[in-house]
C-alpha positions as CSV (number, residue, x, y, z in Angstrom):
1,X,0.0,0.0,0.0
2,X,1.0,3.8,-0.8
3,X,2.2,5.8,2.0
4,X,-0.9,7.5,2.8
5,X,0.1,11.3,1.7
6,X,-1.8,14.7,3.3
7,X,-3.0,16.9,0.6
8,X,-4.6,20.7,1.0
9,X,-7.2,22.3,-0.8
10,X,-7.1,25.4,-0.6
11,X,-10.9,27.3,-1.1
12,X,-9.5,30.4,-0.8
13,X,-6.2,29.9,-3.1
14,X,-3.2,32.9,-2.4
15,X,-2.4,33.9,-6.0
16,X,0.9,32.3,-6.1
17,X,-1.3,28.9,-6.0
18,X,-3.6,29.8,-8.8
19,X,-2.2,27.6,-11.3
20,X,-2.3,24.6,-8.8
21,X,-5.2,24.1,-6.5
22,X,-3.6,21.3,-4.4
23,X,-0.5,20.9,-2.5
24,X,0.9,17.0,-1.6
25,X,2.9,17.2,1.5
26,X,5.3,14.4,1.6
27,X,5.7,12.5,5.2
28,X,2.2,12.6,6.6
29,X,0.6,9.1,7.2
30,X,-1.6,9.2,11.0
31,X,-2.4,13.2,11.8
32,X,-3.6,13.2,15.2
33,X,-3.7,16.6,16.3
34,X,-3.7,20.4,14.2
35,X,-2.9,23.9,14.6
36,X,-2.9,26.8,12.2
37,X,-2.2,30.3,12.9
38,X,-1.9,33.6,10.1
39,X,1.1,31.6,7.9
40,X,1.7,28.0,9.3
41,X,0.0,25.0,9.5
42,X,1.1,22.7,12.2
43,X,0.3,19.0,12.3
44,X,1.5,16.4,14.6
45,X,1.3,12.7,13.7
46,X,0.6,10.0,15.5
47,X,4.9,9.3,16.1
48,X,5.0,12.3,18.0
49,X,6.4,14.0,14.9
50,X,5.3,17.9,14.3
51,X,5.3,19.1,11.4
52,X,5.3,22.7,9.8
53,X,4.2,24.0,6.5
54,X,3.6,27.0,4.9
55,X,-0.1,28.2,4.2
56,X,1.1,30.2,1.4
57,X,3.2,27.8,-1.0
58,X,2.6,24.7,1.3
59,X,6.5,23.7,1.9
60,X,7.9,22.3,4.9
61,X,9.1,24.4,7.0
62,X,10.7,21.6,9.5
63,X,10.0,18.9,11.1
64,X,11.0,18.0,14.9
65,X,10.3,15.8,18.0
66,X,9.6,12.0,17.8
67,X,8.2,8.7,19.5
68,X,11.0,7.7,22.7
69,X,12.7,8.2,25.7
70,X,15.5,10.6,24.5
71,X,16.0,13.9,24.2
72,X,13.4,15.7,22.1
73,X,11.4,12.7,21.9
74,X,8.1,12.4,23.9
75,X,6.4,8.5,25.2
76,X,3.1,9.4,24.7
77,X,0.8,11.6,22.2
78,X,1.2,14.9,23.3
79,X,-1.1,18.2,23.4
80,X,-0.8,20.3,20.7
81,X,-1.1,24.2,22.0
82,X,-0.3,26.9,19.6
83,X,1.3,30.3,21.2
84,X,1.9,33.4,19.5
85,X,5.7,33.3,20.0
86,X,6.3,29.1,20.7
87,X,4.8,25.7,19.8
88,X,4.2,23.5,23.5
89,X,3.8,19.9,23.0
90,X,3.1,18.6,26.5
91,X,2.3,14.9,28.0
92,X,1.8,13.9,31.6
93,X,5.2,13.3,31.9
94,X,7.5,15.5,29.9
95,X,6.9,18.5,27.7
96,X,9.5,20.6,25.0
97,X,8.3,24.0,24.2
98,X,9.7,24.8,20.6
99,X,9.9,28.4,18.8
100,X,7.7,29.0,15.8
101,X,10.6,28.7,13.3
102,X,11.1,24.9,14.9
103,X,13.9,25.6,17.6
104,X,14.0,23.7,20.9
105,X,13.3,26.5,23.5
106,X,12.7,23.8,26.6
107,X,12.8,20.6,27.7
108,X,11.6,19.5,30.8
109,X,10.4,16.6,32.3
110,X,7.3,16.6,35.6
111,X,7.3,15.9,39.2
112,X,4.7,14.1,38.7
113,X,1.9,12.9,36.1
114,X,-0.4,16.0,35.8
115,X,-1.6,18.2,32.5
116,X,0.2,21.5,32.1
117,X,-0.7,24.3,30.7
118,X,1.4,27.3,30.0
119,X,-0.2,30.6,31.6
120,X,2.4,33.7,31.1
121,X,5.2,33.5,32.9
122,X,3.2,30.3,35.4
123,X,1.7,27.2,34.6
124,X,-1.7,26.0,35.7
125,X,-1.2,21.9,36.7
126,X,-4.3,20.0,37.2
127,X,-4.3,16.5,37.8
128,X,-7.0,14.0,38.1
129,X,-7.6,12.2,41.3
130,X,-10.0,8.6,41.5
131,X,-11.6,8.0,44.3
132,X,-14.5,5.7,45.9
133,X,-17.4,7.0,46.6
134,X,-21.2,6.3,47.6
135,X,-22.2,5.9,43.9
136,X,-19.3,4.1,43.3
137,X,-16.2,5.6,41.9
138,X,-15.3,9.2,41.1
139,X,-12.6,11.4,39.0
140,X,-11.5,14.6,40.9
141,X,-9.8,17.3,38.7
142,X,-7.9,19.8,40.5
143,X,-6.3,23.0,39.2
144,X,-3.6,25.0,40.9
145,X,-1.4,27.9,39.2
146,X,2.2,27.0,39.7
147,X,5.7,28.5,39.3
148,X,8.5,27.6,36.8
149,X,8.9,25.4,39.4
150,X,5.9,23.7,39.7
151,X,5.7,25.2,43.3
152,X,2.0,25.6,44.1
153,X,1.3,29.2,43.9
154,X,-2.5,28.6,44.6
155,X,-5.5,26.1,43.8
156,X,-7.9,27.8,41.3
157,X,-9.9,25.2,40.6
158,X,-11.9,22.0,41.8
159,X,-14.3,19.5,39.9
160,X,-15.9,16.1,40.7
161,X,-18.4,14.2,38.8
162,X,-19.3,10.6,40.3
163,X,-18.8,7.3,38.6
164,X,-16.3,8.5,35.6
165,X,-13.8,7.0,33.4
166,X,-13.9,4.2,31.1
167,X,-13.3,1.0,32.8
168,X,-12.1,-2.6,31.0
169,X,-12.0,-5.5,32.3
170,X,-10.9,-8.5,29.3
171,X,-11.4,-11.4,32.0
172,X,-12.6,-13.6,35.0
173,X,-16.5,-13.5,36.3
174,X,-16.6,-9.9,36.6
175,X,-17.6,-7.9,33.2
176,X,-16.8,-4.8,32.5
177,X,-17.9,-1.3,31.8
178,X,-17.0,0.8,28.9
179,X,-18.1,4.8,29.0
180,X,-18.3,6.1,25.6
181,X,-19.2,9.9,26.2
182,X,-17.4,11.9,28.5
183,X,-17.7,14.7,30.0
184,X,-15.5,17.6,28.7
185,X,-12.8,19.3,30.7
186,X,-10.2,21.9,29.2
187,X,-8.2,25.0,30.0
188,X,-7.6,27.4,27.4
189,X,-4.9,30.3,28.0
190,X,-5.9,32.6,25.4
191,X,-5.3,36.4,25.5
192,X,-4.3,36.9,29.2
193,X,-7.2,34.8,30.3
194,X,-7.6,31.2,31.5
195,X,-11.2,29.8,30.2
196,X,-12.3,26.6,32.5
197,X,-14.6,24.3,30.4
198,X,-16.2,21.6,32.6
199,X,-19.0,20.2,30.8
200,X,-19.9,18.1,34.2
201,X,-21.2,21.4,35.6
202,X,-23.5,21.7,32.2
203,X,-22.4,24.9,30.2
204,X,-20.0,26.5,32.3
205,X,-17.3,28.0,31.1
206,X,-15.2,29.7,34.5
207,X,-12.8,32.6,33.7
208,X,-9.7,33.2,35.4
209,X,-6.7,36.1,34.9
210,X,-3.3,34.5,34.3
211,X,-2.6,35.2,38.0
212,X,-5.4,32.8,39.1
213,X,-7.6,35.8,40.0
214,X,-11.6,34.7,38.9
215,X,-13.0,37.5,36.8
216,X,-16.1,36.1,35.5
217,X,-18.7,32.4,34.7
218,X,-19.8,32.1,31.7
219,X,-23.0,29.2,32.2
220,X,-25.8,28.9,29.9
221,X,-29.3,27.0,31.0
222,X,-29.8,25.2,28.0
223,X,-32.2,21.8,27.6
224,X,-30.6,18.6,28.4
225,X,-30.6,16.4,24.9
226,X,-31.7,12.8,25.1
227,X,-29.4,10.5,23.4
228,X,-31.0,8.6,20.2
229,X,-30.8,5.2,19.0
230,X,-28.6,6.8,16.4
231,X,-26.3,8.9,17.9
232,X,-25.7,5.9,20.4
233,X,-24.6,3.8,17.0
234,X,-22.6,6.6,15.8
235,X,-20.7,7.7,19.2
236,X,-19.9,3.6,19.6
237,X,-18.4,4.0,15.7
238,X,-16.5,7.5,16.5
239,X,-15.1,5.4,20.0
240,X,-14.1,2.1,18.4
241,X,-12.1,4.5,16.0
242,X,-10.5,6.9,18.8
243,X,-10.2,3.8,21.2
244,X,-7.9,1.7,18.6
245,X,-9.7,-1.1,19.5
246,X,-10.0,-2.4,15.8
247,X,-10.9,-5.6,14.8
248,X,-10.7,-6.2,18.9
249,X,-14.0,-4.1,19.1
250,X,-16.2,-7.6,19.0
251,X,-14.2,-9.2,21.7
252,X,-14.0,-6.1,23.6
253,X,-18.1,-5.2,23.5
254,X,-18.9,-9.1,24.7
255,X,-17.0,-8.2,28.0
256,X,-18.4,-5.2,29.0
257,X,-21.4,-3.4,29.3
258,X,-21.5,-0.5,27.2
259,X,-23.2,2.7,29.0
260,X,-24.6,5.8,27.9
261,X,-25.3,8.4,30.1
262,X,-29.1,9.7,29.7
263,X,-28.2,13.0,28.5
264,X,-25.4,14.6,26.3
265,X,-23.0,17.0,27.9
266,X,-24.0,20.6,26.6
267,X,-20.1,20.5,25.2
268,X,-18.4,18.6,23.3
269,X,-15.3,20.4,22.2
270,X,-15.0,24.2,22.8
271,X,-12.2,26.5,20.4
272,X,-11.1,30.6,21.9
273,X,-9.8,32.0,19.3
274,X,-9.8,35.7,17.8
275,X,-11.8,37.4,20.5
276,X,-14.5,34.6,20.3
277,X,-15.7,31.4,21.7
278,X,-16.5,28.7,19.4
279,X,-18.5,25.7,21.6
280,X,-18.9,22.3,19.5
281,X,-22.4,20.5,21.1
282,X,-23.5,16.9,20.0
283,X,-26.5,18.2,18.3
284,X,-26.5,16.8,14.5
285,X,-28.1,18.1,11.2
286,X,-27.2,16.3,8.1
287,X,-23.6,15.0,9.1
288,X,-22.6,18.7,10.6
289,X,-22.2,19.6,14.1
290,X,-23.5,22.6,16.0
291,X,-21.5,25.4,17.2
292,X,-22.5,27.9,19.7
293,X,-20.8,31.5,19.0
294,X,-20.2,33.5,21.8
295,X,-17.8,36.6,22.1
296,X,-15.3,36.6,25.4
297,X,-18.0,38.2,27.7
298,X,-20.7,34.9,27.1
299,X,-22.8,36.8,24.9
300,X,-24.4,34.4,22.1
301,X,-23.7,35.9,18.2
302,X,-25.1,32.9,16.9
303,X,-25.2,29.2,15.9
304,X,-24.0,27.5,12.6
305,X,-23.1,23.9,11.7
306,X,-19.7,22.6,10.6
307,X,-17.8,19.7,9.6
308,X,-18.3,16.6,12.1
309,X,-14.7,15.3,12.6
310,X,-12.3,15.6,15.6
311,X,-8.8,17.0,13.7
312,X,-9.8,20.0,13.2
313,X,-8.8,24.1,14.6
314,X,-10.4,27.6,14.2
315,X,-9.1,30.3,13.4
316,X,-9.2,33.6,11.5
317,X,-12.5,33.3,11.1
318,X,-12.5,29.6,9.2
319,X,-12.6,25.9,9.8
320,X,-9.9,23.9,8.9
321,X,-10.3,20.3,8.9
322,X,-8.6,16.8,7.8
323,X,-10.6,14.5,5.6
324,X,-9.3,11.1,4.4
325,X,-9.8,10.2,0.8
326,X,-9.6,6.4,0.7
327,X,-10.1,6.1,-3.1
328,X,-6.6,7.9,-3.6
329,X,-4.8,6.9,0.1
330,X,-4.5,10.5,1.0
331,X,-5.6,13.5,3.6
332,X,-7.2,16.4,2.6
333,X,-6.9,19.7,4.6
334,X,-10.3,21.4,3.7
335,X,-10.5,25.2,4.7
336,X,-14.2,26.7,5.0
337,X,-15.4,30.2,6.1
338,X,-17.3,30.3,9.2
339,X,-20.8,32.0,8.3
């Protein structure tokens, strides 16, 4: 089989690209991940490799970090998170902050297994804590703004939901329990401001300064949405895919109990970009999800549907998202104006 190649269609073509409306970038096989800002595209592949191209003529501008132990190499998947001045790839264990151009700013590995996220001159750190409780089991997610250090400055954030987490067990008496929707927890640093998304509290979105003071909650009273027969078929589809379960997926299924909740979380996925608040929900209309506008204060501009797929970014106003076209063993890098 071909090396599967990543191609991108450009809808709005820069005149030097008028006489070709595709661009074949060598060295792509397994995008996981995606970034873009004004110039650059940035895609990271399932090796841990990141990789930069030019929006304008679509060259490679470099390529850096890899699968290992080893210096500039990373275990585990990382998180993508596109500064104005520097690339951070993080994991729970290590993360390498690299300049736009491609050069290795940082390297440092974590005290202990935790999610960072880069605030300013701080960090917030929040780990995730299970516990037992009355219902049964429990995640914790704590946040607390740390030094260069990681020396607690203070706790800004706590969150607990009961009986969360996907659990698998493949044998013995005892079956198992898969959870294929989760809720939704994410910190954006964007513009000076920390944006809390916890999906577990419904639509609340908390707002913190960089220095961990709270300016502002953003929460919404919308309707709960009953899952469907078909969005049950499709989110089991979209998790034997993110799950890399496979051809496992039969074996798997007939040794656990697979559970919905009764509701859908109000987020799904939630982009802060440009002065604006882009909220991904699990409502569906012919194959495209819904996204909730809002500008930085909460206030709703309005709703649209997009592209249902999961590598995907915002910004500039557009939708940029990966599409695999079996037929010719290739991705395509579609980019569409938000309306």
């Amino acid at each position: 089989m071909r090396k599967r190649l990543l191609t991108v269609l450009f809808l709005i073509i820069p005149v030097s690209l008028l006489a070709k409306n595709s661009i074949t970038l060598p060295d792509i096989a397994l995008p996981r991940r995606m970034a873009v800002n004004k110039t650059h595209l940035y895609i990271l592949e399932a090796s841990n490799t990141l990789f930069c191209y030019s929006l304008l003529d679509g060259k490679l501008k470099f390529k850096v970090c890899r699968k290992g132990a080893g210096p500039q190499e990373l275990q585990y998947l990382p998180i993508l998170r596109l500064y104005p001045d520097y690339v951070f790839l993080g994991t729970t264990v290590k993360y390498i902050r690299y300049s736009l151009e491609g050069k290795m700013e940082e390297e440092k590995k974590m005290p202990r297994e935790s999610v960072l996220v880069p605030a300013g001159n701080q960090f917030v750190l929040y780990i995730f804590s299970f516990v037992t409780i009355p219902q049964g089991y429990g995640k914790i997610i704590i946040a607390n703004l740390v030094n260069k250090k990681f020396q607690k400055i203070k706790e800004i954030y706590r969150s607990s939901e009961p009986e969360s987490g996907s659990f698998i067990i493949s044998g013995g008496t005892q079956r198992g329990k898969i959870k294929i929707v989760e809720n939704y927890f994410w910190i954006h640093a964007v513009d000076g401001k920390l944006f809390i998304c916890d999906s577990s509290k419904g639509f609340y979105i908390d707002v913190f300064d960089y220095n961990g003071n709270h300016l502002y909650l953003i929460k919404k009273n919308f309707p709960a949405v009953k899952i469907t027969s078909k969005q049950r078929n499709a989110l089991i589809e979209d998790y034997k895919i993110k799950s890399g379960f496979g051809d496992r997926w039969k074996q798997i299924a007939s040794q656990n109990d697979i559970v919905f909740p009764e509701t859908l979380p109000c987020m799904e996925r939630v982009f802060i970009t440009d002065n604006h608040i882009y909220v991904r929900t699990y409502v569906l209309k012919d194959r495209l999800s819904e996204y909730i506008i809002l500008d930085y204060s909460g206030n709703i501009l309005k709703k649209t549907y997009l592209p249902s797929t999961d590598i995907c970014t915002i910004k500039n106003g557009k939708f940029y998202y990966l599409l695999e076209n079996e037929e010719e063993e290739t991705w395509e890098l579609h980019i569409k104006n938000i309306d």
